[in-house]
Structures are given as structure tokens and as C-alpha cells.
N, C-alpha and C positions, 0 to 999 in steps of 0.2 A: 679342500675347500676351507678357507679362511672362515674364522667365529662368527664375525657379522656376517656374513652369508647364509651363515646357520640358522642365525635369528630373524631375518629377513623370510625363511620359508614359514616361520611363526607369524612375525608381526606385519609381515608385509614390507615388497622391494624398497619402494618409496619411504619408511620409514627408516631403512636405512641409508638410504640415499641423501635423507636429510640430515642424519648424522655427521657423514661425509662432510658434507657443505658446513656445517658449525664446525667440525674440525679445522676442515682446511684455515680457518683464522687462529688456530692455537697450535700450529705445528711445533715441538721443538721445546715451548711451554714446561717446566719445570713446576711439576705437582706431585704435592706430599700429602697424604695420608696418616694420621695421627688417631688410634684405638688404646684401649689396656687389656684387649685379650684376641688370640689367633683364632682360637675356634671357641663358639656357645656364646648363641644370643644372634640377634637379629643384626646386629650390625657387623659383625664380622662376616656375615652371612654376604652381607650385600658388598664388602669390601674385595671380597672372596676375588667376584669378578667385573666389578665396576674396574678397577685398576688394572689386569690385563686386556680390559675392551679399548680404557683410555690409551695404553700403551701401541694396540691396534692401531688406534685412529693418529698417531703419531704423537702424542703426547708422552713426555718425560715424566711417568707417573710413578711414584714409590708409595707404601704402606709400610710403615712401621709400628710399633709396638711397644709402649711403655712398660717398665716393671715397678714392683712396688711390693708392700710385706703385706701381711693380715693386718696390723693398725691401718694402713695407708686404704687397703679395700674396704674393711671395715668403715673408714671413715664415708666412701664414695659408695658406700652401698646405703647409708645413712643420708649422704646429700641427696641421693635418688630417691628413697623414700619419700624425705622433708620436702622435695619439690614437687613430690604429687601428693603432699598435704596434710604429709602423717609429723606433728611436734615431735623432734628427736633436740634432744642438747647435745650438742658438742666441744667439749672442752678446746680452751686454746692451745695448748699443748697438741691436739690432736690436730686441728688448723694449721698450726706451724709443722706439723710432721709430715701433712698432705703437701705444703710451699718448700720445702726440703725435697721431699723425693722427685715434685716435678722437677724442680732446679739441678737435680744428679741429670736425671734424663735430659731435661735442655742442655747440658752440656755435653751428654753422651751423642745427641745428634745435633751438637752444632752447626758444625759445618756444612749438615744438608740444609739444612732450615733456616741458616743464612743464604745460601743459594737458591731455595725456591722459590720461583713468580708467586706460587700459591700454597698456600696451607690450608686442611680442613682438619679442624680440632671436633675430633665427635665426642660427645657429651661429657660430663664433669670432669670425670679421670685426671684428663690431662688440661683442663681448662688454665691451666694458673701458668702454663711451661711459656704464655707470650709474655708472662712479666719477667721472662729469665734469658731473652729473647732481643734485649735493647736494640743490636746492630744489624735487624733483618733489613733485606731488602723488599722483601714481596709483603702481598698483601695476606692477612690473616681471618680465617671466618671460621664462628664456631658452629657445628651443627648439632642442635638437640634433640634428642631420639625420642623425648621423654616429653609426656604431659605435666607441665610449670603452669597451667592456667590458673591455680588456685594454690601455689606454693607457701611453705612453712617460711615465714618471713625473716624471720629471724635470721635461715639459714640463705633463705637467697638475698638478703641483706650483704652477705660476706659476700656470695656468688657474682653477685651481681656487677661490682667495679672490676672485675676479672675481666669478664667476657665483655662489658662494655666497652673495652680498650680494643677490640678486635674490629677489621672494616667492615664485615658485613655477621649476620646468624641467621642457620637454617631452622624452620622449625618442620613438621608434618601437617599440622594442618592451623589455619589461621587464628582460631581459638587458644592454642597457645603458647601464640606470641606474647612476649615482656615488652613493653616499652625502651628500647636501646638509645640510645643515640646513633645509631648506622643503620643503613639498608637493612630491612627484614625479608628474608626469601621463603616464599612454600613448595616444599619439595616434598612430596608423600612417598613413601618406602617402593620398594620391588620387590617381586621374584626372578629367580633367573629360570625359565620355562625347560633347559636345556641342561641343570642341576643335576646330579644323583638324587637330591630329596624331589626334584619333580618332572623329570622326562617320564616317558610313558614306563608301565613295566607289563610283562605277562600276567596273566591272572594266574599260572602255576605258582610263580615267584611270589605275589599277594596271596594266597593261599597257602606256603608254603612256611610263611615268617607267622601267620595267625598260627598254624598247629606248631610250631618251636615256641609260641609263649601259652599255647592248650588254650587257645577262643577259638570257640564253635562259632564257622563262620554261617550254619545255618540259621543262627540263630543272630535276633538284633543285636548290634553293636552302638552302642553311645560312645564316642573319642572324643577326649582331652588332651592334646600337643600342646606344651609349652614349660619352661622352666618351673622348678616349684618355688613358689613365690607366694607370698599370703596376696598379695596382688592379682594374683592371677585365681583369688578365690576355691582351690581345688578340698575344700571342705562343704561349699558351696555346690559345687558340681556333685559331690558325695549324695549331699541330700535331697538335688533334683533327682537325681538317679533313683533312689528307695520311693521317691513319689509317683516318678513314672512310671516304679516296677508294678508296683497294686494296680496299673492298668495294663503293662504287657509284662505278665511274668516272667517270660524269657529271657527279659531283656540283659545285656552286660555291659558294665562300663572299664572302660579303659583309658588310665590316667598316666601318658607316656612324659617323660621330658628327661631332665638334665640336668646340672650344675652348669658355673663358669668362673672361671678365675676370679673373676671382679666380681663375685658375689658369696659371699661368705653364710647366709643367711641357708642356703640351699638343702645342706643336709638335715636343719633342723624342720623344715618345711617336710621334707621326706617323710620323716618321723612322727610326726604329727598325722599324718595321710595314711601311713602304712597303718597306725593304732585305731584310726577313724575306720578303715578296710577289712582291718582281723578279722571278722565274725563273718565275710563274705565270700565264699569263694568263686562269686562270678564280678568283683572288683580286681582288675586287673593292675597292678599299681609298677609300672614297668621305668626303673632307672638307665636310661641309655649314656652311654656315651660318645663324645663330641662326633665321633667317625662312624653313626647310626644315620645318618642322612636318608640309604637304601631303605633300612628299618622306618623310620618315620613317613615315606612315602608309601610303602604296602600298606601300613596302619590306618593312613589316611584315605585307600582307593579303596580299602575293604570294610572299612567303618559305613553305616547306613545315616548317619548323623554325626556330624561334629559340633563342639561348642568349643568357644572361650569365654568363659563367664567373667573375664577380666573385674575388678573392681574399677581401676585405672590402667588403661592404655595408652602407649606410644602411640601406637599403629598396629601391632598385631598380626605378624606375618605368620603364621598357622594361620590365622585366618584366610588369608591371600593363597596361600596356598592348598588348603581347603578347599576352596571354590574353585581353583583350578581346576580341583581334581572332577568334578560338578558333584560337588557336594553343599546341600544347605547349611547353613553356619546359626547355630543359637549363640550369640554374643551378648556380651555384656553391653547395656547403651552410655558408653562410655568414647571418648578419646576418638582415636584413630577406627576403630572398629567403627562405628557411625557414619564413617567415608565410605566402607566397605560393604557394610551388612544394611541391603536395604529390604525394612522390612514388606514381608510379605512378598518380595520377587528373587533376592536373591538369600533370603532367610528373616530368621525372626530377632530383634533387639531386644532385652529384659532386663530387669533389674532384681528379682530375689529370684533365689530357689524354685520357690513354688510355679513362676513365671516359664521358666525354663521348662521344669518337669510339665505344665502344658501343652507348652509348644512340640516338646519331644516326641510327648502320645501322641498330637494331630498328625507329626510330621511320619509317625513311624506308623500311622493308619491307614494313610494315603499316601501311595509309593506313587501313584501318576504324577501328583502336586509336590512328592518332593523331587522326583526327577525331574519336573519340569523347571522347577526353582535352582535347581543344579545346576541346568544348561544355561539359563541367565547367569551366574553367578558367573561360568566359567569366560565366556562372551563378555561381563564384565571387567572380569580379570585381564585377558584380553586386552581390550581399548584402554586401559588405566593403569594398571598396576605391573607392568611388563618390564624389566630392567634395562628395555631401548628408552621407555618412556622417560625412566630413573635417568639415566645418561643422558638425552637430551635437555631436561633441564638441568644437569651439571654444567655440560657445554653452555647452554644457556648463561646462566651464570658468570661462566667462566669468561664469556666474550663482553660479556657485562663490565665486569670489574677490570677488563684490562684495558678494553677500550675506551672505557669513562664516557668522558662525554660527545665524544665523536659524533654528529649529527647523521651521519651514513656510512654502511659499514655494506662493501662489496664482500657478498659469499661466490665463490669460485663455481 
């Protein structure tokens, strides 16, 4: 049985069906994919298999991969910062070193990237490789993964004439969108339902990865998926946890994630978490790496409550995936989660500690109201956040840009 088949038993015939139909205009279509890391992090996540689906549907689709030193990440983990609104200075030297090593890359994939109908440049990394780029034929769009709604000026000052050179930008949700000169598109993230991090598993196998990191799974569980990132607040998540213990003793937190190439920032996050933890031994503070997918799925179906107390979010795929599992989500009311987490049905939104540690007690007192908030969550997840959903607005897009202005457009 071919993949969209597979997904079809998921999301339903008809929604693949209609797939079909938007391909059949891009047969042949030459699409490139442009990231700075294969695995770790939400976007490589969805590259994973957006690009074997498109290849499916008969699209000429590639994913490639830029390289770069610790100055060059460093710098792009700084831009990412500054554009969700933390002041960082970046020397010119450092500027000129990020427009250096895109420009090795543009010319290590010349050739493809002169031949593509399409390019999608996802977030900073590689943003600068269209000014190294002169004799493309195809069209260029950047897609931003990240919340710019209230970016450090200074720095998307520099950013800014980059990507406005490009035909179109995606963002996640419409809030933070920049003022461009091109088409602005809203494409909000996925999961792939048929994943290792999120197909069904046994409850042996979820039981099995709880006792190899020693959590009693009789006892409550608070989970935390996601990079360590002072963004993603898990010092925050520390101190909800010690608030809601004073009302369920038992309870245990467990604060899983990762690094990623393109993020240099990671292990000192670690360290910070691990010294905030010491004195506990029902803080579980669990470093995975990039090939835990399996691992991060039993964490997730066996956890009684999950959070991401995000400070700033993209979008927030733990999240997404959380509620797949029907699990309630306490999020940060921030970004992309606000798409997701709606409160009071498919979980609770917050903004401190304390907020959290609330929610947590109601949610871990009343197990009807949080199962039932579960099952909305996953039904949510469902109709919206499904990686057909993902792909059809690509296709979208895709018959968008090529067809311009063509007043009617026969789907087969």
C-alpha cells in the first residue's frame, strides 16, 4: 500500500483525493528544500516527510542541508533569538561571516537551485544564499518557523532586505507576519500521525521506557518535550511543578528534549536545569538524542499532563503532538500554541508558574474533565494540524505561484 493510502485511513479518502487533484497541476515540478540541520527541531521533523509525500504525488522534490561552523550557528541562533525580541549585538564581522558561508553553500548547490521551479528557504540559516543566487530560474519563498511579531530591530533591520528579495514568505500564523513587498502565505505546522514519535504503541512498550528512566508510572506524571531553550522556559516548568507538589505529593516531573546542530545555546540550558533539579529526585531531567522519536512518544502516551510553558513560540509541535496522544496541554499563551491550546477544551493557556501549577492540580484532580479535554484535543489535532493538511497548503501555494494569474485552473 502506497503512504498516501496510509494516511487516507487517518485523515480520510477524500482528503486524499484532493491531494491528487492539486498535484496533478505540478507533475514533474522541480522543488527544493533548504534547512541547516537533518535531525532536531520541528522543522526537520516536518521535512522528514513533506518531501517523500511530494515525491509521491509526482513532484521533483529535494531537501538539502546547509553547513556552517559554531560562529556561523552561533550567529543564527542569536538572529532567532533577536527576532522573538531578546536585544543581542552582532558585530559586522559576524554578519559578514553568516553572507560567507551562505555564499560557499549557494555555490555547493548551484546547479540544483538554478534548475528548481521552486525553492523554500526555511528560517534564517539560509536566508541570505538568494543574494548568491543571481541566475535562478524559479521562483524563491522563505518560510519562517519562528515568531518575528515583535522582533529586535536592529537585527531584522539587516534581515529584512534578504528575504524581501524573495517571491513570496510563509509564516505560521497571521500575527507574525512582517510587512514584505511579496505575497504573504499562512501555513501552520504538522504532524505526521504515522511517525515513530506518534503511531500508536503497546502500553508494555509505554511502560517499559517509564521503568528504564525509574518513573513510577503509578504515580502522577507532569511532561515537558521540547529543546532546552531558555524559550521554552523549563526553569519555569521547575517551579510550577514544586507548587503543584504541596497539593499532590506524589506528583513527578519530567523534562525530556535535545539539542540541534543549529543551536549552540543547548547544553548550557541543560546545566542550568540539571542544578535547578539536584535536590529532587522525582525531577526527571532526561537528555535524548535526535533518534528518541520511539522514546518521546511512550513519554508522551504515559505522562497524565503535559506542558509547554513556551515564553515565545513558533508553533509548538510537542504540543501537536501531545494532544494527539489525547493528552491536555498547559501552554504557554504565546505564538503558535494559541492556535492550538484552546483553553478550557482542549487545555489550559498561562502565563507564570503559578498559573500552570493551578491548572495542573484541577487537571490532575479530575481525571473525567481531563480525559474528556484529551479527546477534543486529539479530534482537534485531527481536522488541522495533520501533515495532509500541511501538504495541501503547500500544493496550494505551489499552483499559486506557478500559475500566476491565470483566471481558471482545470484540476483533473
Amino acid at each position: 500500500m502506497r503512504e498516501l493510502e496510509l494516511y487516507g485511513q487517518v485523515a480520510g479518502k477524500d482528503v486524499v483525493e484532493h491531494l491528487r487533484q492539486l498535484a496533478s497541476l505540478l507533475k514533474g515540478l522541480k522543488v527544493v528544500h533548504i534547512n541547516s540541520t537533518r535531525r532536531g527541531g520541528g522543522v526537520a521533523e516536518i521535512l522528514e516527510r513533506l518531501v517523500p509525500l511530494m515525491k509521491e504525488l509526482g513532484i521533483e522534490a529535494e531537501w538539502v542541508v546547509i553547513e556552517g561552523d559554531e560562529e556561523f550557528f552561533q550567529c543564527t541562533k542569536n538572529f532567532h533569538n533577536a527576532l522573538q525580541g531578546t536585544p543581542v549585538s552582532i558585530p559586522e564581522s559576524v554578519l559578514q561571516h553568516y553572507e560567507e558561508v551562505n555564499a560557499r553553500n549557494a555555490e555547493a548547490f548551484r546547479e540544483l537551485l538554478q534548475e528548481a521551479d521552486l525553492v523554500f528557504v526555511h528560517d534564517p540559516q539560509p536566508a541570505a544564499m538568494l543574494k548568491f543566487c543571481p541566475d535562478r530560474k524559479g521562483k524563491w519563498v522563505w518560510r519562517c518557523h519562528i515568531d518575528i511579531s515583535r522582533p529586535y530591530r536592529a537585527v531584522w533591520k539587516y534581515l529584512r532586505p534578504l528575504v524581501a528579495s524573495y517571491d513570496a514568505s510563509i509564516f505560521s500564523i497571521a500575527e507574525f507576519a512582517q510587512p514584505l513587498p511579496h505575497p504573504l502565505y499562512i501555513i501552520p505546522p504538522s504532524i505526521d500521525p504515522l511517525s515513530e514519535k506518534n503511531r500508536d504503541l503497546p502500553p508494555e512498550e509505554v511502560e517499559a521506557t517509564y521503568r528504564a528512566f525509574q518513573i513510577d508510572l503509578e504515580r502522577p506524571v507532569l511532561l515537558q518535550v521540547s529543546r532546552f531553550d531558555r524559550f521554552k522556559d523549563p526553569l519555569g516548568v521547575i517551579q510550577a511543578y514544586r507548587l503543584a507538589k504541596k497539593f499532590v505529593p506524589a506528583l513527578q516531573l519530567v523534562l525530556a528534549g535535545g539539542g540541534a546542530v543549529d543551536d549552540p545555546e543547548a547544553e548550557a540550558v541543560l546545566q542550568e536545569v540539571e542544578a535547578a533539579a539536584a535536590d529532587d529526585p522525582n525531577i526527571h531531567v532526561l537528555f535524548l538524542p535526535p533518534e528518541a522519536d520511539r522514546t518521546i512518544n511512550a513519554l508522551q502516551r504515559g505522562a497524565d499532563v503535559v506542558l509547554q510553558k513556551s515564553l515565545r513560540e513558533g508553533f509548538g509541535l510537542t504540543v501537536t503532538e501531545a494532544m494527539w496522544k489525547s493528552k491536555p496541554v498547559i501552554g504557554g499563551d504565546t505564538g503558535g500554541i494559541k492556535l492550538q491550546v484552546i483553553n478550557h477544551h482542549t487545555g489550559f493557556r498561562v502565563n507564570t508558574p503559578e498559573g500552570a501549577a493551578l491548572r495542573a492540580r484541577y487537571l490532575l484532580h479530575h481525571r473525567e474533565i481531563r480525559e474528556a479535554m484529551g479527546r477534543k484535543a486529539r479530534e482537534f489535532v485531527r481536522e488541522n494540524f495533520l501533515i495532509t493538511r500541511h501538504l495541501r497548503d503547500y500544493l496550494t501555494l505551489m499552483v499559486s505561484l506557478t500559475y500566476e494569474v491565470q483566471e481558471r485552473i482545470e484540476l483533473s
